[in-house]
C-alpha positions as a printed Julia matrix, in Angstrom:
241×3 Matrix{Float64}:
  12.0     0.94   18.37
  14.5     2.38   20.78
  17.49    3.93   19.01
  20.06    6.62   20.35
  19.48    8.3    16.55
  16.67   10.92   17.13
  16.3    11.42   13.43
  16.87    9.95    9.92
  19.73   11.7     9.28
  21.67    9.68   11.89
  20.09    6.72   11.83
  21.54    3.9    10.16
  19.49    2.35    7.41
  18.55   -1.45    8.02
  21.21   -3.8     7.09
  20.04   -5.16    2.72
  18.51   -8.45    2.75
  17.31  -11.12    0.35
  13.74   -9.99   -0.9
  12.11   -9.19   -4.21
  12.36   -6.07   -4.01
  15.32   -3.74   -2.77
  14.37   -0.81   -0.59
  16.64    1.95    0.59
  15.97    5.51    1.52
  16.71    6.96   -1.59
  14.23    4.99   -3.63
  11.55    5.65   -0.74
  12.24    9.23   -1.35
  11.62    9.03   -4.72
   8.48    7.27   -4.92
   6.84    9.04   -2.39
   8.0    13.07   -4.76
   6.03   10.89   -8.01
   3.19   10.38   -5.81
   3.53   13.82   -4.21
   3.92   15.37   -7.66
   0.72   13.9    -8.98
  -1.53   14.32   -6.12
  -0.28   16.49   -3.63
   0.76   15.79   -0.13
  -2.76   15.2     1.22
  -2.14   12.5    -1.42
   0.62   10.71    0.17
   0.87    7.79    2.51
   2.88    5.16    3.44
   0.43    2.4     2.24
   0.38    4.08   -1.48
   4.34    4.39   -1.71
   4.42    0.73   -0.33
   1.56   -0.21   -3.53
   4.0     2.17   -5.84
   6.91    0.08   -4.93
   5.73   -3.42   -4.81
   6.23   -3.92   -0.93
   3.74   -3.73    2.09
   3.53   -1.28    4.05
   5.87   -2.8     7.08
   8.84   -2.7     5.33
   8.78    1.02    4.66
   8.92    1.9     8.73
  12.14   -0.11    9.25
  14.01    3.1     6.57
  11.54    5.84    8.07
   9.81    6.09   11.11
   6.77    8.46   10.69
   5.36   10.8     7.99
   7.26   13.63    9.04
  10.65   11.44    8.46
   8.9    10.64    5.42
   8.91   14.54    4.47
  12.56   15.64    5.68
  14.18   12.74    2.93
  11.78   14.26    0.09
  12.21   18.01    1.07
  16.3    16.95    1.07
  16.18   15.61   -2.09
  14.99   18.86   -3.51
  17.09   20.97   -1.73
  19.93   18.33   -3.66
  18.8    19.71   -6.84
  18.94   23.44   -5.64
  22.48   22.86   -4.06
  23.67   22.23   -7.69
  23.1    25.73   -8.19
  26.35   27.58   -9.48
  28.47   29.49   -7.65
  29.91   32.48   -8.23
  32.99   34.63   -6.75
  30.48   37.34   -6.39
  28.58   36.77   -3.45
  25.5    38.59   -4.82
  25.41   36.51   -8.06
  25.46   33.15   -6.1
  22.47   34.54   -4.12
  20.5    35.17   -6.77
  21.33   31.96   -8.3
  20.11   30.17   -5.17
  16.71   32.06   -4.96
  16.07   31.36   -8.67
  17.15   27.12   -8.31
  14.31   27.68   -5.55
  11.8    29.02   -7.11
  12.73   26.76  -10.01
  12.59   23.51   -8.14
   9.22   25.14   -6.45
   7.71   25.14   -9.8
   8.83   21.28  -11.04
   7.55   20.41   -7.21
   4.72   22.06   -6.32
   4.17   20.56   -2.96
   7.93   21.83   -1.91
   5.96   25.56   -1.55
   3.89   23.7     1.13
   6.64   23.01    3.4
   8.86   25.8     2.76
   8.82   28.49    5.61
   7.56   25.73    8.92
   9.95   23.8    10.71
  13.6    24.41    9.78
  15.27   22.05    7.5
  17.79   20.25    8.55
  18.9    17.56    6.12
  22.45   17.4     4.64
  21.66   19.27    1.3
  19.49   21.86    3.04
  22.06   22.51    5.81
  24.4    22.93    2.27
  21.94   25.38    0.65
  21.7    27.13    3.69
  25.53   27.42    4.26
  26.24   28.48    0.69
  23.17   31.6     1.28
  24.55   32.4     4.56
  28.43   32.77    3.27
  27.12   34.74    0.44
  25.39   37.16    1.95
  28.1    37.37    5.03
  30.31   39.06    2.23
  28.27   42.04    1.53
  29.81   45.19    2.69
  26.04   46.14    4.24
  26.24   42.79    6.37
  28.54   44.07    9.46
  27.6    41.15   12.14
  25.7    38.4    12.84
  22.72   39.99   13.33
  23.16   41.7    10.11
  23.12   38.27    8.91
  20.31   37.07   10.52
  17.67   39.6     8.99
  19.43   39.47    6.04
  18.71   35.41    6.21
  15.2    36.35    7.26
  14.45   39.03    4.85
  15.64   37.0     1.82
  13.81   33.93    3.02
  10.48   35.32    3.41
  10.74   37.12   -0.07
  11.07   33.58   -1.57
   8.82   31.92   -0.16
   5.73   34.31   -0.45
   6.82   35.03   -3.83
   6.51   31.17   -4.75
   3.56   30.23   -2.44
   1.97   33.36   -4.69
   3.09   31.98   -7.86
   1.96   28.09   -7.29
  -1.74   29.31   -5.44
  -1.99   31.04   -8.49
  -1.58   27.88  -10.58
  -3.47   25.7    -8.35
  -6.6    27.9    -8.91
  -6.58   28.03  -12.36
  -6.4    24.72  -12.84
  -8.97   23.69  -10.06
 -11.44   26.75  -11.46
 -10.53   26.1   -14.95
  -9.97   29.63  -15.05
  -6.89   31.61  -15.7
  -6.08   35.17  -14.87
  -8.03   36.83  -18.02
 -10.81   34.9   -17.39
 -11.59   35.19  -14.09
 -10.35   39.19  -14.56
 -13.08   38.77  -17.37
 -15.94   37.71  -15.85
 -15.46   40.26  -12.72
 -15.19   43.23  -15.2
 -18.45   44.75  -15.31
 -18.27   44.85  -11.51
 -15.23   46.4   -11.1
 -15.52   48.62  -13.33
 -18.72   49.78  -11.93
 -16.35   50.17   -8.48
 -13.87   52.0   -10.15
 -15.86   54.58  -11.61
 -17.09   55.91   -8.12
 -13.63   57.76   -7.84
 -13.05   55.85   -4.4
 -10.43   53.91   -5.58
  -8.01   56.39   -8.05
  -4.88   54.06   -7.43
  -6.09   50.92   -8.22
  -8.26   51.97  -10.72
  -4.67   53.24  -12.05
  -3.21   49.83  -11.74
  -6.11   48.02  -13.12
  -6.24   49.87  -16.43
  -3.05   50.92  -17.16
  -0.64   48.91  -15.34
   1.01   45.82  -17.54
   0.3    41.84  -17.52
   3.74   40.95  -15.56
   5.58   37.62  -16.66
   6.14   35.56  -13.28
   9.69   35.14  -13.75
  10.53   38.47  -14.82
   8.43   39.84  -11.55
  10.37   37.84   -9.86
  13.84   38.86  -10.79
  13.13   42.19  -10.67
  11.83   41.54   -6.93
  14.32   39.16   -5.54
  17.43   41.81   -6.9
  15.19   44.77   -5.27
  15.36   43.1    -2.07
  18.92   41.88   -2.23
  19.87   45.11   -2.61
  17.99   46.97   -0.18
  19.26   44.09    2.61
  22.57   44.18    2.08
  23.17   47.74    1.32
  25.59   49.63    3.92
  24.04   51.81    6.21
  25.23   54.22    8.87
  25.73   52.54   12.82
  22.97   52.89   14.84
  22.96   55.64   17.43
  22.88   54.95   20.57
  21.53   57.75   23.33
């Protein structure tokens, strides 16, 4: 259908009509994060939404287009939840408390780790998220410019989202092996502790018998403040020759 919208967030939706069942955007949304909760997004489609909501399948392409329309209302809907995330005068507080509504709504929405860190996200509540992050992190004293702010932006980004694509691999394989992290440390034990003992390895034989079981969430505190820190802390001008 020609249209001078080029995405969702522009385009109008269809006008309501009479039928058995009311459809709008939002409600699309949300059936398709229940199916995408339960299965996965190699799970979702538009005929199984359309079966979830009691319409066929043609009715769901006059509110989104294509899968990938499909994706930017559910990711935005998310990205609602993390907006709600409390703001602080301190700048460094209300980045924190961004990064842990993240990792947060990562965790109730596994598939959300799929999609963060492609394409950018450009829906109305991302665009928010990303404005309140920026602004925050504009205020430290170690953020001089814009492109202080920009690998500031990057660094912080690509902390949380390797941190949570770590944390929900992690509980995808134990529950597709059946295995969690003692177990499957347990049943590798006799061979790496015939490694270890070869001297080869002195540091990780270090970590491996004396370092600590780390919660996830405390790991990740300790992380995301480390990094805060370090990117936002003043440092001299560059010289130039």
């Amino acid at each position: 259908m020609d249209t001078p919208y080029g995405n969702v967030w522009e385009r109008p939706e269809p006008q309501p009509r009479a039928a058995p069942v009311p459809l709008s955007r939002e409600k699309i949304a949300a059936a398709a994060i229940r199916l995408a909760d339960a299965h996965g997004l190699d799970g979702l489609s538009i005929r199984k939404i359309a079966k979830e909501l009691g319409v066929g399948p043609m009715r769901l392409y006059d509110y989104v287009g294509n899968r990938s329309e499909l994706l930017d209302l559910m990711v935005d809907v998310v990205y609602a939840r993390i907006a709600e995330a409390d703001r602080h005068p301190d700048w460094r507080a209300t980045v924190l408390a961004v990064a842990h509504a993240t990792r947060e709504a990562a965790l109730d929405h596994e598939w959300f780790a799929d999609v963060l860190g492609g394409r950018p996200h450009l829906g109305p509540h991302a665009l928010a998220v990303g404005e309140t992050t920026a602004a925050a992190l504009s205020q430290a004293s170690g953020v001089r410019d814009l492109e202080d702010l920009q690998r500031a932006l990057g660094a912080l980004n690509a902390f949380i989202v390797g941190a949570v694509r770590r944390e929900i691999t992690e509980r995808r394989t134990a529950r597709s092996t059946g295995t969690d992290e003692a177990a499957w440390q347990a049943g590798l034990g006799p061979y790496l502790t015939r490694m270890l003992e070869t001297g080869r390895y002195p540091t990780v034989a270090r970590l491996v018998l004396e370092g600590a079981h780390l919660d996830a969430g405390e790991t990740f505190e300790h992380n995301l403040t480390t990094v805060v820190d370090g990117i936002t802390a003043a440092r001299p001008p560059l010289r130039t020759s």
